[in-house]
C-alpha positions in Angstrom: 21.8 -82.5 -43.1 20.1 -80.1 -45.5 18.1 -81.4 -48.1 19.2 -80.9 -51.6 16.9 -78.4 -53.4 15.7 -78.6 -56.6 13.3 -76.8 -59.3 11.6 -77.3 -62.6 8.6 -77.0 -64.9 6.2 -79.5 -65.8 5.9 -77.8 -69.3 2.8 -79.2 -71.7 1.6 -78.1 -75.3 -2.4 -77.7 -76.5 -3.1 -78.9 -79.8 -6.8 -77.2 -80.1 -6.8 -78.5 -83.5 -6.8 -82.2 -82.9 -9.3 -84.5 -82.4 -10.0 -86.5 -80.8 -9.8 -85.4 -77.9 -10.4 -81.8 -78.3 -7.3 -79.9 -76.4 -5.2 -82.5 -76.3 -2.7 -82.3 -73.9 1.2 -83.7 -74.2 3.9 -83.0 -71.4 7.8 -83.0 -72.0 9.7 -85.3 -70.6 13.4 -85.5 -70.9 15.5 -88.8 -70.7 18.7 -88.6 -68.9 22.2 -89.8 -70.4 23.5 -90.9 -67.6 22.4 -93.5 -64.8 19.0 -95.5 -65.3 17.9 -93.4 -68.5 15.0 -92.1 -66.2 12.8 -89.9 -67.7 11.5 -86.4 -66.2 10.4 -83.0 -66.6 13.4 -80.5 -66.9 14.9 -79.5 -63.2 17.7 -79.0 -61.1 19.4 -77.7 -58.3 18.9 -74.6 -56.9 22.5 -71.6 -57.0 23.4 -69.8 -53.9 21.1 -66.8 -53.8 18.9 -68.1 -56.8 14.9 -68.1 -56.4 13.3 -71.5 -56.7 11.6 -69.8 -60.1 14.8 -68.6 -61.5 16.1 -72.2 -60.7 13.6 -73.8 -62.5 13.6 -71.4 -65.5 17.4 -71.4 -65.7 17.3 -75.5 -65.8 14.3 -75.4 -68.5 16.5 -73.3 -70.7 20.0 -75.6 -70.1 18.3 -78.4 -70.8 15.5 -78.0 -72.9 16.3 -75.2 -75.0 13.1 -73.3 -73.7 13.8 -69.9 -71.7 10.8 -67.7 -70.4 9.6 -66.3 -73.7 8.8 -69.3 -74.5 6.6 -70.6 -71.5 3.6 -69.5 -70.1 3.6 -70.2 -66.0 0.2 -71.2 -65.0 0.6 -68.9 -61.8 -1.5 -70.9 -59.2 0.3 -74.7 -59.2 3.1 -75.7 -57.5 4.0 -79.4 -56.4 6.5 -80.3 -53.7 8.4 -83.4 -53.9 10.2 -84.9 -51.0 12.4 -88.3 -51.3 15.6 -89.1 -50.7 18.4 -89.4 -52.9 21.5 -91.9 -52.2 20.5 -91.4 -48.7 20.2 -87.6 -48.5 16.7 -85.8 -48.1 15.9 -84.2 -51.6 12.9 -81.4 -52.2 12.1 -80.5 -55.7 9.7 -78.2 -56.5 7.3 -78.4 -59.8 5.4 -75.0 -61.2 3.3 -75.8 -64.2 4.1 -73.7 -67.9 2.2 -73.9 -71.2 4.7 -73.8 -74.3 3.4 -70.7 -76.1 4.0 -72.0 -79.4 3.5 -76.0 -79.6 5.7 -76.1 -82.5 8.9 -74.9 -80.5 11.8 -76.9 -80.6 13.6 -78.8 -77.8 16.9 -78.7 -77.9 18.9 -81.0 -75.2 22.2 -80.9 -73.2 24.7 -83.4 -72.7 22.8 -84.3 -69.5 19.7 -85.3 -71.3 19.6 -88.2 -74.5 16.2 -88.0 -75.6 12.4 -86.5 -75.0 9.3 -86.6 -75.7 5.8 -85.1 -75.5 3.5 -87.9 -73.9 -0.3 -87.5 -73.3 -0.9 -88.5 -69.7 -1.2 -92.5 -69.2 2.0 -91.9 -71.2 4.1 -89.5 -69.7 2.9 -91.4 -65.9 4.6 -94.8 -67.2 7.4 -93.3 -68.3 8.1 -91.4 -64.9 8.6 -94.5 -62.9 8.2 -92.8 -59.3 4.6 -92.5 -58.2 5.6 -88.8 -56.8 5.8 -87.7 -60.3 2.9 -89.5 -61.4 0.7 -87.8 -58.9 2.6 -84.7 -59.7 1.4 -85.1 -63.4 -1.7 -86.5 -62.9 -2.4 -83.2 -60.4 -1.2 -80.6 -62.8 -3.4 -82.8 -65.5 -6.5 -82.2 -63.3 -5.6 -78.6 -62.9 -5.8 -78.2 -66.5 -8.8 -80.5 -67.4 
């Protein structure tokens, strides 16, 4: 059986300004309507004949309201994911992207009922799987 395929962004905002600590760092998470309320970055799965990038910019603009003007993609990070989902094998695939203007508004689908930008301790308790803790805490080092 193939394994589902799906892409996103970690997406995080600077604020050079505050202090402390100095470039403070917040990532966006998104909390779904539907199922356990789980929170995670913005993703999903992949269109016949889509790229992986294209997936995961397409999903960032349905569900956050953030298309590719406003992101920055931090060119050399990529985290692979692999669990299973209701039994089936599921790979999702994480670049990293900078909002360009930290002010930006989200705006959510139906899929999604809330978010929030979360400084790392943060954003790793509310993503409950330690995949997407690591995940986090590897694009946090990346940055840092």
């Amino acid at each position: 059986m193939a394994a589902l395929r799906a892409c996103g962004f970690i997406i995080f905002r600077r604020f050079a300004k505050s202090s402390p600590p100095p470039n403070h760092i917040e990532y966006l998470l998104l909390q779904t309507s539907y199922g356990e309320h789980h929170w995670t970055p913005p993703k999903g799965h992949v269109d016949p004949g889509e790229d992986d990038l294209t997936t995961a910019l397409r999903e960032t603009q349905e569900e956050a309201g953030l298309g590719a003007e406003h992101l920055r993609v931090v060119e050399d990070f990529v985290q692979e994911l692999r669990y299973e989902v209701r039994g089936r094998p599921k790979d999702v695939l994480y670049w990293l992207a900078e909002l360009r203007d930290p002010e930006a508004a989200v705006t959510l689908s139906d899929e999604h009922q809330d978010y929030r930008w979360a400084p790392l301790e943060e954003a790793c308790s509310l993503a409950q799987y330690k995949d997407l803790q690591d995940t986090l805490r590897a694009a946090h080092k990346h940055l840092t």
